[in-house]
Structure formats: C-alpha cells, structure tokens
C-alpha positions as CSV (number, residue, x, y, z in Angstrom):
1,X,-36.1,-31.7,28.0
2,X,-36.2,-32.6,24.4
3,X,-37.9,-29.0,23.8
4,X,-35.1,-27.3,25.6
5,X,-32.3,-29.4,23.8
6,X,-34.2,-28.3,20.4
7,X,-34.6,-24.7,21.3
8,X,-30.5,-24.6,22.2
9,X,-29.8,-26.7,19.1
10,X,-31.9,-23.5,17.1
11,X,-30.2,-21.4,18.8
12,X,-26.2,-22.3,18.4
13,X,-27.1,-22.8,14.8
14,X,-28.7,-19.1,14.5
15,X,-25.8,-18.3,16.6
16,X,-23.1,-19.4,13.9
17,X,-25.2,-17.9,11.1
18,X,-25.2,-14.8,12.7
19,X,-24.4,-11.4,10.9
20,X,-21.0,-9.7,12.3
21,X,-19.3,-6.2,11.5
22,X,-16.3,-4.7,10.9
23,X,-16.3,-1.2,12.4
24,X,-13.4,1.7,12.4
25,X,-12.1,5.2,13.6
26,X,-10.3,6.7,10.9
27,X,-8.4,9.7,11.1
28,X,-7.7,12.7,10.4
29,X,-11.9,12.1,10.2
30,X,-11.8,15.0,7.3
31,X,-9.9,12.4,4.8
32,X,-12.2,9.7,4.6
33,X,-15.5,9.1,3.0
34,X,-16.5,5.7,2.2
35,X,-15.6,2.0,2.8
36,X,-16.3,-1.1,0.4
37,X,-15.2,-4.3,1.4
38,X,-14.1,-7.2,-1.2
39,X,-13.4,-11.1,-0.2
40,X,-10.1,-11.9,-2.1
41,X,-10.3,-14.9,-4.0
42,X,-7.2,-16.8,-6.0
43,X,-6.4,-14.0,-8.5
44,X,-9.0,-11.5,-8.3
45,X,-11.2,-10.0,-5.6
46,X,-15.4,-9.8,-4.7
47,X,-17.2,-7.3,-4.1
48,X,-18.7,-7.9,-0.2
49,X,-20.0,-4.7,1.5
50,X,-20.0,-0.7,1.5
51,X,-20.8,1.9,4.1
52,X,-20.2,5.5,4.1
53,X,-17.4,6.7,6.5
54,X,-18.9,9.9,8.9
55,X,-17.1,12.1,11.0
56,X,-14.2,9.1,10.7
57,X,-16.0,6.4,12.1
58,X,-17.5,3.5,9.8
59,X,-18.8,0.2,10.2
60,X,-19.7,-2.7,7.4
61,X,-22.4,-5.0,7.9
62,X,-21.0,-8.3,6.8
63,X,-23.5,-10.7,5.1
64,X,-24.6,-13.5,7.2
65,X,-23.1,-16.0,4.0
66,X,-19.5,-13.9,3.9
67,X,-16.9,-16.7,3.7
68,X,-14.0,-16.5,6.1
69,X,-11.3,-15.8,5.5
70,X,-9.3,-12.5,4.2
71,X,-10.6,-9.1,3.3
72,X,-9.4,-6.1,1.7
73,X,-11.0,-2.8,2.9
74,X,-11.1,0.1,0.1
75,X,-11.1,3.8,1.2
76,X,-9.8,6.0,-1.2
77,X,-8.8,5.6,-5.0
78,X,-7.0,4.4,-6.4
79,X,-8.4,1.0,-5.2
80,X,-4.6,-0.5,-5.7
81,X,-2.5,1.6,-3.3
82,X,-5.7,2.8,-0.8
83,X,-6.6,-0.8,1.6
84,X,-5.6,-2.9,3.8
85,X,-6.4,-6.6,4.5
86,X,-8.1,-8.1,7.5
87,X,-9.0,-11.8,8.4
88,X,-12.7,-12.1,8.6
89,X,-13.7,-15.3,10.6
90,X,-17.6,-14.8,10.8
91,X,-17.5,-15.7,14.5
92,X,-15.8,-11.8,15.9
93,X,-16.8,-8.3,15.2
94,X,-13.8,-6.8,14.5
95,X,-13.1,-2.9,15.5
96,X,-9.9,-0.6,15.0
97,X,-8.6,2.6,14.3
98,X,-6.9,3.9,11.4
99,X,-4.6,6.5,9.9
100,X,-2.2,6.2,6.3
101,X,1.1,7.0,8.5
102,X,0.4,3.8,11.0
103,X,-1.7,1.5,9.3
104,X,-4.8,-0.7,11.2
105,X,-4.5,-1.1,15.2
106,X,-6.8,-3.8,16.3
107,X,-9.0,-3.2,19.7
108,X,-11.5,-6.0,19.1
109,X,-10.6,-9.1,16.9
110,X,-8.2,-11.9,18.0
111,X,-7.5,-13.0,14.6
112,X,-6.2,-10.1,13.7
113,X,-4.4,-8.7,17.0
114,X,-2.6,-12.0,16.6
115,X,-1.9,-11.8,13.3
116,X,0.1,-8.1,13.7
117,X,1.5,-8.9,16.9
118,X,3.5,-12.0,15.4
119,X,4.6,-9.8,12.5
120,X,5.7,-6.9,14.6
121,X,7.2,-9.0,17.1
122,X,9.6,-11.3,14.4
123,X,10.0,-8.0,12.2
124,X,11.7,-6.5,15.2
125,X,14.2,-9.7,15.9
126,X,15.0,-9.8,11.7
127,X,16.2,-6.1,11.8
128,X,18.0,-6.9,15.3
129,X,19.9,-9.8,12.8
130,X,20.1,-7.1,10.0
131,X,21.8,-4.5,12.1
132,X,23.9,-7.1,13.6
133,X,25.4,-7.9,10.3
134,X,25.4,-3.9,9.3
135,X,27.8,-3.4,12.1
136,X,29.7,-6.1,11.2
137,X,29.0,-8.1,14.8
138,X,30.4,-11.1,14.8
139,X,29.6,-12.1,18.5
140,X,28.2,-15.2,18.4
141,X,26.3,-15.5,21.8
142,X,24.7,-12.4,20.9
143,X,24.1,-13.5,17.2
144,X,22.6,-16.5,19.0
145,X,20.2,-15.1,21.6
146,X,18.5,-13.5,18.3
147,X,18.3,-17.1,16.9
148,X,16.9,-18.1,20.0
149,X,14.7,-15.3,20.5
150,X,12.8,-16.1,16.6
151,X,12.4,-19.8,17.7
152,X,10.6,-18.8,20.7
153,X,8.0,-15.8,18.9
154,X,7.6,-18.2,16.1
155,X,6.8,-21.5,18.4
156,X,4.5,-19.2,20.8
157,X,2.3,-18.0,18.2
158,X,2.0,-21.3,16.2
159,X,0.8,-22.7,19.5
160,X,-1.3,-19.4,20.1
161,X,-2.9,-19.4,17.0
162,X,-4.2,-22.7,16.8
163,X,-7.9,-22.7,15.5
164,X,-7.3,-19.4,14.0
165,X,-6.9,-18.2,10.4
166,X,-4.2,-16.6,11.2
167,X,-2.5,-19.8,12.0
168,X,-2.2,-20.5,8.2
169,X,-0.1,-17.3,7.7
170,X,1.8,-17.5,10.9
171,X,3.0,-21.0,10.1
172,X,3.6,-19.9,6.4
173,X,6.0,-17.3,7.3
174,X,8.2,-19.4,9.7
175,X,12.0,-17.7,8.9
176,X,15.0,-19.2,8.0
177,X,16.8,-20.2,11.6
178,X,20.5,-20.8,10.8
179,X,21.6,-23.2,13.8
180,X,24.1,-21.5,15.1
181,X,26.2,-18.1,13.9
182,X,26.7,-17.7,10.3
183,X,28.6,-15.0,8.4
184,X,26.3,-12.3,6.8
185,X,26.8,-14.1,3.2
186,X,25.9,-17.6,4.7
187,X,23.0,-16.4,6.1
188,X,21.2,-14.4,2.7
189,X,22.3,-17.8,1.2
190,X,20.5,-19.8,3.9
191,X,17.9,-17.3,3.3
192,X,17.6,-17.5,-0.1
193,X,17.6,-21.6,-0.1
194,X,15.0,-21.6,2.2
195,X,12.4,-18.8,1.5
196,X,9.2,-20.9,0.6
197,X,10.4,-24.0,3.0
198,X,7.3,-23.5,5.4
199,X,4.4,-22.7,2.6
200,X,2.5,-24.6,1.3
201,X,1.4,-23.2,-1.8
202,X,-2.0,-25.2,-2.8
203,X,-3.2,-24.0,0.7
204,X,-6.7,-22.1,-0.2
205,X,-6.4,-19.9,2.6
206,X,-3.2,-19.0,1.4
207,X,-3.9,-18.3,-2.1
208,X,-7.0,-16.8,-1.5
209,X,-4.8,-13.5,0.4
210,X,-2.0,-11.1,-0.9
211,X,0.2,-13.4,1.3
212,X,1.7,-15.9,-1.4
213,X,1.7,-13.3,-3.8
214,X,3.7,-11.1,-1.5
215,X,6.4,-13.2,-0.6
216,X,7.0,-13.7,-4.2
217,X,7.5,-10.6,-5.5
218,X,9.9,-10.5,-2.2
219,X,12.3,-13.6,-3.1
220,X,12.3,-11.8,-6.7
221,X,13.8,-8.3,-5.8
222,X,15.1,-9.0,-2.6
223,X,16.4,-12.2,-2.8
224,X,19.9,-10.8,-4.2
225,X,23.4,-11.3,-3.4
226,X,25.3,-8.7,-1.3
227,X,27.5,-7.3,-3.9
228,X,26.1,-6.1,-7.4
229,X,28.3,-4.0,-9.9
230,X,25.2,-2.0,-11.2
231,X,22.0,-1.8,-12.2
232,X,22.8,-4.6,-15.8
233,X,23.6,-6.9,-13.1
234,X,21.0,-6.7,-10.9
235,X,18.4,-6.9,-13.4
236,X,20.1,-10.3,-14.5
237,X,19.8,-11.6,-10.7
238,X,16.2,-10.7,-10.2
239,X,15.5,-12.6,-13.7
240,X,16.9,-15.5,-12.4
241,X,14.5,-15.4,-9.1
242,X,11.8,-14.4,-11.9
243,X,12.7,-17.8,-13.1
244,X,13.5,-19.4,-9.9
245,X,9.1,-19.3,-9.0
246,X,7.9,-21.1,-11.6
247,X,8.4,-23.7,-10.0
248,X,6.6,-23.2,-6.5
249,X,3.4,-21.8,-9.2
250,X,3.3,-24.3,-11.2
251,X,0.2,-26.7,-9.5
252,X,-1.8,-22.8,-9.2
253,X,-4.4,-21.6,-11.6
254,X,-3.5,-19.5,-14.8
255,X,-5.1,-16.8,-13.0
256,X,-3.2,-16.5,-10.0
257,X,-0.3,-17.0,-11.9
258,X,-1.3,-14.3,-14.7
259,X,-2.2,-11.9,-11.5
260,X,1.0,-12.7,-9.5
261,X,3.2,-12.0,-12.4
262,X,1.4,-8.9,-13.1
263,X,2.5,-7.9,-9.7
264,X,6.3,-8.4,-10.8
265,X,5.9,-6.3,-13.7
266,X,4.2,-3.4,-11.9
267,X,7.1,-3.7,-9.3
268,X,9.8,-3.6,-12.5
269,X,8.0,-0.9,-13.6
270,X,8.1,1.1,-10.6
271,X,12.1,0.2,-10.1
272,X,12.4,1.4,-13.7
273,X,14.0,-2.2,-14.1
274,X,12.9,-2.2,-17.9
275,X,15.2,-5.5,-19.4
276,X,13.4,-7.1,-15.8
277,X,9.6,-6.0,-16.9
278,X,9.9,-6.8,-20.5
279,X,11.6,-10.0,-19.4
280,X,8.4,-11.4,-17.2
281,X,6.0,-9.6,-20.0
282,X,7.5,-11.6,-22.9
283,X,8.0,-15.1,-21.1
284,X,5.6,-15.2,-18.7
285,X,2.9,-12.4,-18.7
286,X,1.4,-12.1,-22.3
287,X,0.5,-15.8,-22.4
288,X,-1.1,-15.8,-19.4
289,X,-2.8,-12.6,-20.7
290,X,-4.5,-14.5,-23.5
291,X,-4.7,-17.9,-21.7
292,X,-7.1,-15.5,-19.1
293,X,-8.3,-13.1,-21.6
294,X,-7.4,-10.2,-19.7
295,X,-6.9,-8.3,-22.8
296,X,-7.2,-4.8,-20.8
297,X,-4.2,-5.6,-18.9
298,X,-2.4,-6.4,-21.9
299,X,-3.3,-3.7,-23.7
300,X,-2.0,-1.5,-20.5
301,X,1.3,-3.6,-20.9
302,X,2.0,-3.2,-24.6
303,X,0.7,0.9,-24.6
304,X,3.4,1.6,-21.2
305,X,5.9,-0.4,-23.4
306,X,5.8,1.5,-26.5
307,X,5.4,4.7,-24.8
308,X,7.7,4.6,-21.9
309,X,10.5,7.2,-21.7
310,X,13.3,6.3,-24.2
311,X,11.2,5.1,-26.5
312,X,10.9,6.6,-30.2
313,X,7.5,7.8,-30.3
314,X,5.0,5.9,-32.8
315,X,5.0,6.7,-36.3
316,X,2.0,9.5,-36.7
317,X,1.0,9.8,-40.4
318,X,-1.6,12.4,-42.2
319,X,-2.3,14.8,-44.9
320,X,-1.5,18.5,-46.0
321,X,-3.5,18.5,-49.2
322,X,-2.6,15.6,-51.0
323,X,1.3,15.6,-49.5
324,X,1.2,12.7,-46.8
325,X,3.6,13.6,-43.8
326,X,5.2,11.4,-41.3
327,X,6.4,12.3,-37.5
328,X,9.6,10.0,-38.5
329,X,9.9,12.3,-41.2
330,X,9.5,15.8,-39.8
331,X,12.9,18.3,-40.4
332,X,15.3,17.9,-37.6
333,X,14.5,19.5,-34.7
334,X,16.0,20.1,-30.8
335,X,13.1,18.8,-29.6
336,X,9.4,18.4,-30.9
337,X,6.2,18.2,-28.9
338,X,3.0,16.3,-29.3
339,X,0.1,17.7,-28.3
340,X,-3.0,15.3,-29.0
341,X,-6.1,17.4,-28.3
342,X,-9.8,18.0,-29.6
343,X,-11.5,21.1,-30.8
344,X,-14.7,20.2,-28.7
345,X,-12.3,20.4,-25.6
346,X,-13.0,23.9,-23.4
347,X,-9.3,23.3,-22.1
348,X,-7.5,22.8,-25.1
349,X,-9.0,25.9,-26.7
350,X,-7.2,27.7,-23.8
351,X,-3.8,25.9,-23.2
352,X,-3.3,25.5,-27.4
353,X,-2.8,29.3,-27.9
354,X,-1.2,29.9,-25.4
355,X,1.2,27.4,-26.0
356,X,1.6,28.8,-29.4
357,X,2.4,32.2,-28.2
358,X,4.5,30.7,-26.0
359,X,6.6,28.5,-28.8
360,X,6.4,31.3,-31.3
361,X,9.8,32.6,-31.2
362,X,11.6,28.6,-30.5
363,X,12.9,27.9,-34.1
364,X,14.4,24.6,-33.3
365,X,11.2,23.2,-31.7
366,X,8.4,21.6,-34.0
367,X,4.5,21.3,-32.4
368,X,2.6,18.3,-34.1
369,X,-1.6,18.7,-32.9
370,X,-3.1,15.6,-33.0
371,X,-6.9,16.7,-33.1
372,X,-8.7,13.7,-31.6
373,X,-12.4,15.0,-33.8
374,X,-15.7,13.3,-34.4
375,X,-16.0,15.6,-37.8
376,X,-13.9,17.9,-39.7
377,X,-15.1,21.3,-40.0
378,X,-14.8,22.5,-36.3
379,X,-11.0,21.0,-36.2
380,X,-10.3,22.9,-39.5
381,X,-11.5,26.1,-37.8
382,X,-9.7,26.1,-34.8
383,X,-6.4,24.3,-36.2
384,X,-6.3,27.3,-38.7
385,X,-5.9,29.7,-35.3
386,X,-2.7,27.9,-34.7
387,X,-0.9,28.2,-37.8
388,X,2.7,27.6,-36.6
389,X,1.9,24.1,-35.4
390,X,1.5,21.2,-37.5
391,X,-1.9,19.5,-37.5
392,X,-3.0,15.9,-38.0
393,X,-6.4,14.8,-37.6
394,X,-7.5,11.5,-36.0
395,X,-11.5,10.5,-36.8
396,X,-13.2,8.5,-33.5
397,X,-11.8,10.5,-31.3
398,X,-11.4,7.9,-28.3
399,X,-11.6,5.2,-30.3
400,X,-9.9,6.8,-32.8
401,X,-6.0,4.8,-33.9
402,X,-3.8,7.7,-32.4
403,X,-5.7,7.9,-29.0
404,X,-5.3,4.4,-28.7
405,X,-1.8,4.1,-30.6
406,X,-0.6,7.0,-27.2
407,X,-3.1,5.8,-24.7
408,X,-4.8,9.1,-24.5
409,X,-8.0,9.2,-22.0
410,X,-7.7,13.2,-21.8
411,X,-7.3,16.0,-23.9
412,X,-5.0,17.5,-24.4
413,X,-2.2,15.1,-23.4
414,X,1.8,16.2,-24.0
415,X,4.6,14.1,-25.2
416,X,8.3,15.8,-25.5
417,X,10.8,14.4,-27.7
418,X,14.0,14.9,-28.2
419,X,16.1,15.3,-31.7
420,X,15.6,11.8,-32.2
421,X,11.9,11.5,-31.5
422,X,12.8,9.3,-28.4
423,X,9.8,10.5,-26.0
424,X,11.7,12.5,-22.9
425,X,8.7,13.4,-21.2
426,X,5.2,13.2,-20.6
427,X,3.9,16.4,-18.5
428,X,0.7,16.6,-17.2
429,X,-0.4,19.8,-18.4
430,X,0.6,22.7,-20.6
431,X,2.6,24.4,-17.8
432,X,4.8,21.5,-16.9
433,X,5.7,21.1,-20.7
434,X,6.7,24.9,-20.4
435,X,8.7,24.2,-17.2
436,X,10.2,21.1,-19.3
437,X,11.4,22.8,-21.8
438,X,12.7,26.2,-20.3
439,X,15.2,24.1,-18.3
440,X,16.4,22.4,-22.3
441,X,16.2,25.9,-24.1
C-alpha cells in the first residue's frame, strides 16, 4: 500500500509539473509566419517561447517552469500593435483560431473562454445602456432590466470563475450599477466616481497583465463630460484625469508607472492631443525616464517633440568655404526641403537627381542636402552633381549630430517646411514629397 500511495504521490507531482501548449489556427494561413510568446511582468515583458506558424497552424511548447498567469502572443511586427494576451494557468492546453478582423476564439481553455465570454456578454449590456441614453430613453423599467441584467452576468461569472485567473480580472472590472434609473449625466458621473472601485491595484496578477494599465489610459480619455466646446477643452479635461491616477499608482513600482504613462503619451500622440502629451512628458514621464534609465524612450520622446509637425525645424549649421550658413538663416523661401542623405546610399544617388531636375525650375523653393558621410571626398563628388541644392555635411554618419538632431535611421529622409521653417511634412520617399508639394505650387 505504501508503494502504491508513493507511486500516486510521484505521479500527481509529475502531473502538476507537467509541460502544456498553447496551439492555434490562424488564418488567412498565407499571413502568418512565426509565434513568440512573452510572460508580462509589472512594466515590461519576458521572453517565454517561439514556434514557427505552417500552413496557419502553430503550437508553443510552454516550459514546464512557465509562471501562470498572462501571456502575450507576437505574430507579426511591429511587436506593439501585432498580439494578443491569453491566461496561461500551467494546468490546460489551450487551443484557438485566429484572424486580425475577429481576434482569438477559444475551443480548448476554460480560463480563457471564461474570460471573453464575461467581456462579450457585459460589453453587450453597456452598449444596450449607451444606446438607451443615445435615444434619449427615459423608461425606467427598461433602463432597469439592463441594471438588473449587469448584476446577474457580473454575479454568475464571479461565482463561475472561482479558482480561476480569470477571476482576478472579472472581479476587477465589476461596472458601475447606478440603483435605479439615472439621467445620462448622472450616470457618466457615477461612472466616472466609481471607475477603479473594484480593483485592487497592488494585486500581482493584476499588475503583471495590460489590464490595469488599460483601464487607465480609459478613465484618462474617456472619462470626459458630455459636452466639450473644442479640442483646448478637452485636452484640459483629460489632464485633469492625467492627474486624477496618481493617486491609485502611487504604492506601484517606478516602472509600471514610467510604462503606464508611456502608454498615455503614445495615446496623446496618436489623438494629436499635443498640450495633453507634453503635459504627462514634462510632469510625469521624463522623471520616471531617468528614475528607470530608459534613456531610449526618452530620447524617442524628446526627438517626436522637436520634430513633430508645427514645429520650426532645428537649427542646421555648416560651411561654404569659410562663410558659415544657418537653416534659420537661409533667404526666404515658399517652402524649403530637407533632404538628409549619404553618398554611399545606392537610393539617394537615384532619388537626389531626380529630385533636382524635378526642383529646377521652383524659384521660391530652397533644397538643403544633409550628407550623412563617413569622409569627405566622395560627398564632395556627388554633392558637386547637384549644384542647385545647398549642401551641408554631417561626419559619423548615424552617429553623426544631425542624424540624431532629425532622428534619421534611413537615407534619404525628407522634411518640408514651410516659409517659416515650421516642418509641414515628413514624406516617406522622394515621390510623396513631389506629390506634397504639387498640391502647394
């Protein structure tokens, strides 16, 4: 008897030790080519497992030490817009299908199926309350079967989930439940009052996931009230919420807090909400920049800031003999455009002459060539083929100070300006400046 017990007890514990997959179909099949896994951790993310995807179907052997809890599956770059996250328990194999349009569908993992079920299910009641409002309902059984209806989804899966990792985000996310009807201004103020009631925020399993991070940036751009004048306004209620979360991250690491806020200013960014994403940058983010040392991110910061459009471009300085010329003082101009570029560079040896053909004859436009050159002599030849163009040099080349001044990692790279030297546009290639400025001239 005691052999048996043993030989069970060997086996249960082999049993919890042992190694479990994660296994897709992706399609269309032709799209997809590899998979890495990476456990995210409080601020940053680990580097787990990678398989190659064939003819759409992929499956990642999970070491027999991977932690649970949440994963983030890469398939495509770049790494930040191509993933999705799954909850790895290291007791299921977990199996789905795929596709950009849809998202994951779970056929084998409990965690997970219960996880999107909850947030389909209470996503479908909170747009029931948001069209109820946009048709300006004011019925107040019917306001209140919806009320009823996010009680019962939200008290079945917190029962449902028990035991589960998911539990942890399906408890988090419990939503505001006015107690009875409540005007559409009420309610986003209820809303607003009570957004991070039911998390917790020095939960690990929490802060180890996108989730916390997620429902921040949220509250901070959605979080609004229903009227705005404009745009000036807006951006001075989504500072306030900016405001508003120190609070709930306060007790978290400087690197959560330096990666959260780096969410909110990629999210300014993208709204072109500038006064919002200088804002978190200069009270927030550059401290925490230097309090983590991730100097690369602020460098990224500081280089979109200086060269974003409306901007006057960065003073450029060189010599024509011993004359030193400045971009800030170049003769007025309509427009000017910077080319920075490199004489070793089998594309700018065809796009820089033709671009000077195609310039020859636009009197109120001035060309500055940055050469981005290792040596001299070759720039001097092929800057001399380009006479109507102005020409500054820049020794280093990559490292050089005007490829890191303009954030250039390719030559050539294009910046447009305008009679002010305000940067207007930065085209991707030497047509799209032509197609640029044939709409100005």
């Amino acid at each position: 008897m005691k052999k048996i017990l043993l030989l069970l007890s060997a086996f249960v514990a082999l049993s919890a030790n042992a190694q479990h997959t994660i296994s897709g179909t992706f399609t269309p099949a032709e799209d997809y080519t590899w998979l890495i896994a990476y456990r995210i951790k409080p601020g940053t993310q680990a580097y787990t497992a990678d398989t190659a995807i064939q003819f759409g179907k992929a499956t990642l052997d999970m070491p027999e030490n991977a932690e649970p809890g949440m994963y983030r599956l890469v398939y495509a770059v770049p790494q930040e817009e191509y993933n999705f996250d799954v909850i790895y328990n290291g007791k299921e194999d977990i199996v789905f299908t795929f596709n950009s349009d849809d998202g994951a569908a779970y056929t084998n993992s409990i965690e997970n199926s219960t996880l999107s079920d909850y947030l389909a299910e209470i996503s479908a009641v909170e747009q029931d309350i948001i069209t109820f409002y946009s048709k300006q309902k004011t019925n107040k059984k019917e306001f209140n079967s919806l009320l009823k209806s996010l009680t019962s989804i939200q008290k079945n899966y917190e029962t449902k989930s028990e035991g589960l990792i998911a539990n942890h985000f399906i408890t988090a996310n419990a939503p505001y439940i006015p107690e009875a009807y409540s005007t559409a201004e009420a309610y986003v103020a209820g809303k607003k009052e009570n957004y991070f009631k039911a998390i917790d925020f020095s939960n690990p399993v929490l802060q180890s996931s996108v989730f916390l991070t997620d429902k921040l940036t949220n509250y901070v751009f959605t979080a609004l009230p229903l009227t705005l004048s404009g745009t000036d306004e807006l951006e001075q209620e989504v500072i306030k919420n900016v405001d508003n979360i120190s609070t709930p991250l306060g007790s978290l690491t400087d690197d959560f807090k330096f990666y959260t806020y780096y969410e909110l200013w990629n999210t300014a960014v993208a709204y072109d909400y500038n006064t919002v994403s200088d804002y978190i940058y200069t009270n927030y983010l550059k401290d925490l920049a230097i309090a983590t040392e991730n100097v690369e991110a602020k460098n990224t910061i500081e280089a979109h800031n200086r060269l974003r459009i409306g901007e006057v471009a960065p003073e450029i300085t060189w010599k024509t003999g011993k004359e030193l010329n400045k971009l800030s003082g170049l003769a007025p101009a309509k427009n000017y455009v910077l080319i920075f570029w490199s004489s070793t560079c089998g594309h700018c040896l065809k796009e820089l002459p033709a671009l000077h053909k195609e310039f020859k004859n636009k009197t109120d436009l001035t060309v500055l060539a940055v050469g981005l050159e290792d040596e001299v002599e070759n720039w001097e030849i092929e800057a001399a083929k380009l006479p109507n163009f102005k020409h500054a040099i820049s020794l280093g080349k990559w490292d050089s100070e005007y490829a890191e001044l303009y954030d250039v990692h390719a030559t050539p790279t294009y910046y447009i300006l305008d009679s002010e030297k305000r940067i207007i546009a930065k085209p991707e290639d030497d047509k799209a400046a032509v197609e640029f400025l044939k709409k100005i001239y």
